[in-house]
N, C-alpha and C positions, 0 to 999 in steps of 0.2 A: 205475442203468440207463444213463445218459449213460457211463459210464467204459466199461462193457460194449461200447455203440455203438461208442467209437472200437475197442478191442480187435477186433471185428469188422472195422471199414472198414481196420485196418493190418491183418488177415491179408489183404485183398484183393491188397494188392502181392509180394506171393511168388510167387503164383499167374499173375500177371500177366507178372512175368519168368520164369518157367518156361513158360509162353505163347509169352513172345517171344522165347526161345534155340529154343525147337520151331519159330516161325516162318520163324527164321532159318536152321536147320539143311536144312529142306527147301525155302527158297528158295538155300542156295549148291549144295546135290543138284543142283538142276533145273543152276545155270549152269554145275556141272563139264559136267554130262550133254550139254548142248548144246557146249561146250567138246572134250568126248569124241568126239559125233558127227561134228564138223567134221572134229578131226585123223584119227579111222580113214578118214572118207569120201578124204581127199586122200589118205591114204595106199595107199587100195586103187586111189584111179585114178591116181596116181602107177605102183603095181606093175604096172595091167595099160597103163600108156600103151606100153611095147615091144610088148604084141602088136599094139598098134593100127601102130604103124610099123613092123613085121614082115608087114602086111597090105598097106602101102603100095607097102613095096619090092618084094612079091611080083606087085603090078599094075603097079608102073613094069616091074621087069626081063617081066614076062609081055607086055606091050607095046611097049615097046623089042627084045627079040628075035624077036617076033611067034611063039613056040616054045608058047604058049599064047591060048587065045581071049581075051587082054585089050584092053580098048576105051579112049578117051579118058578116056569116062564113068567108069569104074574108078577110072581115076588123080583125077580129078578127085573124084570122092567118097571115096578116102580120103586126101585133103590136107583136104578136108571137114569128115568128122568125127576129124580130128587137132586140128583149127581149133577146133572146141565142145567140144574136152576140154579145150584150153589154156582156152579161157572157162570152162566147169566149175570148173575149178579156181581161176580167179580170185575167180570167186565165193565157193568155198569159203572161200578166205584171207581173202577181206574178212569174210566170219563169224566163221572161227576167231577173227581181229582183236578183232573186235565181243564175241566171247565173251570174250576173255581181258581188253576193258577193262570188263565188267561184271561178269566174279568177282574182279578187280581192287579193285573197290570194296568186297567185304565180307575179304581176305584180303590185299589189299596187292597192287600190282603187279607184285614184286619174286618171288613166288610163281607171281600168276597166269602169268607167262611160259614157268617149266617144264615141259616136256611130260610129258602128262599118262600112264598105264597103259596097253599096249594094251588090255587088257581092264576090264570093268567089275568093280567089287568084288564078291565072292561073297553081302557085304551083303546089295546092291542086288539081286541074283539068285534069293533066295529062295523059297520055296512059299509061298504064305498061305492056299491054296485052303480049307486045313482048319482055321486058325489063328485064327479068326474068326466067330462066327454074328450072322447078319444080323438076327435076331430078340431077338437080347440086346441089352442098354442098359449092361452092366457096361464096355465098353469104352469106352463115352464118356462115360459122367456120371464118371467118374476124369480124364476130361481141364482141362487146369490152367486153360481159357478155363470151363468150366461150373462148376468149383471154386471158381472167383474169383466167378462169377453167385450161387453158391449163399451166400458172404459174403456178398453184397452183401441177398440175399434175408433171409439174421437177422439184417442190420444193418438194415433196413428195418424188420421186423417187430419189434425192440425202438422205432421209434420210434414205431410206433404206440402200442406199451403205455405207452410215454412221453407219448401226448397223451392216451391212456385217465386216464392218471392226474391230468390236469386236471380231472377232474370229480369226484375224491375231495377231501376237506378236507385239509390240511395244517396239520398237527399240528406246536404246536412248547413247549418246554420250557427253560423259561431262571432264572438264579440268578444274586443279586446281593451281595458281599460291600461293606460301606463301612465304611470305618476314621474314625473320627470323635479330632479332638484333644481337648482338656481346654475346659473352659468358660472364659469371662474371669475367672470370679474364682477358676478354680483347681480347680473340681470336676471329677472324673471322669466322663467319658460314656460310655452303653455305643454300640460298633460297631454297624453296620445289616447286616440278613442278612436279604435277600426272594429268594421264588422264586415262579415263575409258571407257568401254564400258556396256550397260546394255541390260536388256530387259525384256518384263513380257508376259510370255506366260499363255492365257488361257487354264485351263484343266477343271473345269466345266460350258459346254457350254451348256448343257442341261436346263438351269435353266435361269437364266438373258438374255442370248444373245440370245436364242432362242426366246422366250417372246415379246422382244423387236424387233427383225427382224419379227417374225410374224404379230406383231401389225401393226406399220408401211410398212408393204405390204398390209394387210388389207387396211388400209388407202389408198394406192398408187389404190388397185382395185377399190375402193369406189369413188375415184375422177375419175377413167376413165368412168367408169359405168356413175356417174352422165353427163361427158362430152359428152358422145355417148345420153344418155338420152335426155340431152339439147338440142343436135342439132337437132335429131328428132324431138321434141316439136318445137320447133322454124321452122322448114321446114313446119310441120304441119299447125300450126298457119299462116305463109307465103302463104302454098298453098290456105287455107280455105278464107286468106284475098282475096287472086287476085281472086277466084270464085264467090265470094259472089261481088268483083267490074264488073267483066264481066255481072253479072246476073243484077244489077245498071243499069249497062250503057244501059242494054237490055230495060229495063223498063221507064229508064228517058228518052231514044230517044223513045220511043211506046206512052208515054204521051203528049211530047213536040209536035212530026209527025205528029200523027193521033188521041188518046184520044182527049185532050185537044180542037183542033180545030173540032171536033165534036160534043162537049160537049157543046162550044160556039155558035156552028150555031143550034145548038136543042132549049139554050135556050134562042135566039133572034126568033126562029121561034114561039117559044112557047108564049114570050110574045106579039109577033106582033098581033096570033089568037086569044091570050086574049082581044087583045086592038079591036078587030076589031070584037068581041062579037063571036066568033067561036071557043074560047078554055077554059078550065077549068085552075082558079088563082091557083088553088092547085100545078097541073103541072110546070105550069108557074115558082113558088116559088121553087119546088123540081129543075127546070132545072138548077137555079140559083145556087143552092145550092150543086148540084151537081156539076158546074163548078168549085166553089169556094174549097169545099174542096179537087176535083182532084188537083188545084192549091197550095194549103198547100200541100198537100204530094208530089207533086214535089220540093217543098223547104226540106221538114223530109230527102226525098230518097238523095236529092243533098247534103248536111249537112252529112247524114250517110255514104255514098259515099268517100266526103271526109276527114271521119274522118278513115275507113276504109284503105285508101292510106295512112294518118298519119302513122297508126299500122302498114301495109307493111311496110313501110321504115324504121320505129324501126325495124320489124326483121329483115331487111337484110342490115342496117347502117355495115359500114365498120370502123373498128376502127381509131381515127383521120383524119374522116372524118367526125363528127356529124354535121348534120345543128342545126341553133340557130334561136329561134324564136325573130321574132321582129315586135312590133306591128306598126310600124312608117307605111308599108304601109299597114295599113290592117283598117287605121280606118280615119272618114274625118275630 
């Protein structure tokens, strides 16, 4: 039984690194993702920074030729906000920064520096709405952290049978061959040839064997407990991911549809009335502005999204079957 025990506690360690390549693969997900976020976000207010200074010049010359209703205030406000996009951006660079020195450390420096997809991997992008039932246990007692509990759980339970067995006799059976020389005065002896039987039976069991059988049942509960514990959390975690993707996907299609394209023809109407002396620069500059950052947070929500799907699939990864991350298509 003891030989058995170890054979048990080494299938633990397989289980444990297929654990923590899963661990890893959706904690370097999250740092591309946040990596990913940074560079589209700079890149979309990079692209719309000419409308902003197309806005500008349209209330300097509307002011300087007085050939339009533009005011101080005008100019003044879009030097303004030209001014909190240079900072936006700043900001963003000290992220991107921060992101490329913290995926840096699981893929090398030398890597993290490459820019990265514009777009996200079709992976990451996935359906799972239907992929999954929240009332099944099959997706997560196959995962390689409940795998490794479940050894540890019949390595446990052989030691109890192990301290069971201190309170049986132990039986033993042993034989003795002895080669004998000649006598002193030359006579032949015969060889000696004993065999035995033994055995040692406990009589106070109250004391060690008990002790010892209680401890390690203790133990044996302790690891089922936490294995029922595990799964729960891990089904938890599973269900909270796929809601929180359904409520994403609710949001990212309501932006893409309808927000967004609305947002865009307000604030082409907006500057059109400006330009044609009929609307107020203030507006004009908020419609902009409000285009622009509805458009970053659909890059946050699409990034959060799929970093969400990541953490799904750590919970419910099937053991030797871990996917492995690899940046070869994810960067140009």
């Amino acid at each position: 039984m003891a030989s058995a025990k170890k054979e048990e506690m080494a299938g633990v360690q397989p289980y444990l690194r297929q654990n923590r390549r899963a661990q890893v693969t959706e904690t370097v997900t999250h740092l591309w993702l946040d990596l990913w976020s940074s560079q589209e976000s700079i890149r979309l207010i990079e692209q719309n920074r000419g409308l902003f200074e197309q806005l500008a010049d349209v209330a300097e010359a509307g002011y300087t030729s007085a050939t339009m209703g533009s005011r101080q205030q005008d100019v003044i406000r879009a030097s303004l906000e030209l001014t909190r996009l240079e900072d936006r951006l700043t900001a963003l660079h000290t992220q991107l920064a921060s992101s490329r020195e913290a995926l840096g450390e699981w893929i090398g420096s030398s890597q993290a520096q490459l820019s990265v997809t514009e777009n996200i991997p079709p992976l990451l992008l996935e359906d799972v709405s239907n992929g999954w039932s929240e009332t099944s246990v099959e997706s997560v007692i196959r995962h390689p952290s409940i795998r490794a509990t479940d050894q540890l759980v019949d390595a446990q339970a052989i030691d109890v049978d192990l301290a069971r067995q201190a309170y049986k006799p132990e039986w033993s059976v042993f034989a003795q061959y002895g080669y004998r020389d000649r006598a002193p005065n030359g006579q032949d002896r015969a060889d000696l040839f004993s065999i035995g039987i033994g055995f040692d039976l406990p009589i106070f069991t109250g004391n060690r064997q008990d002790r010892r059988l209680n401890a390690s049942a203790a133990r044996l509960e302790a690891e089922k407990t936490d294995r029922v514990l595990r799964i729960r959390s891990f089904q938890a975690r599973a269900r909270a991911a796929l809601a929180r993707i359904e409520r994403l996907d609710d949001r990212i299609d309501l932006y893409q549809q309808t927000l967004l394209p609305q947002m865009e023809e307000q604030a082409g109407a907006s500057l059109t009335a400006y330009n044609n002396d009929d609307g107020d620069f203030a507006e004009a500059v908020r419609a902009r502005i409000s285009e622009l950052n509805a458009e970053v947070e659909l890059i946050q929500m699409m990034a959060e999204r799929a970093k969400t799907l990541a953490s799904f699939r750590y919970l419910t990864t099937e053991a030797s079957n871990i996917p492995s991350f690899s940046m070869s298509h994810l960067q140009d």
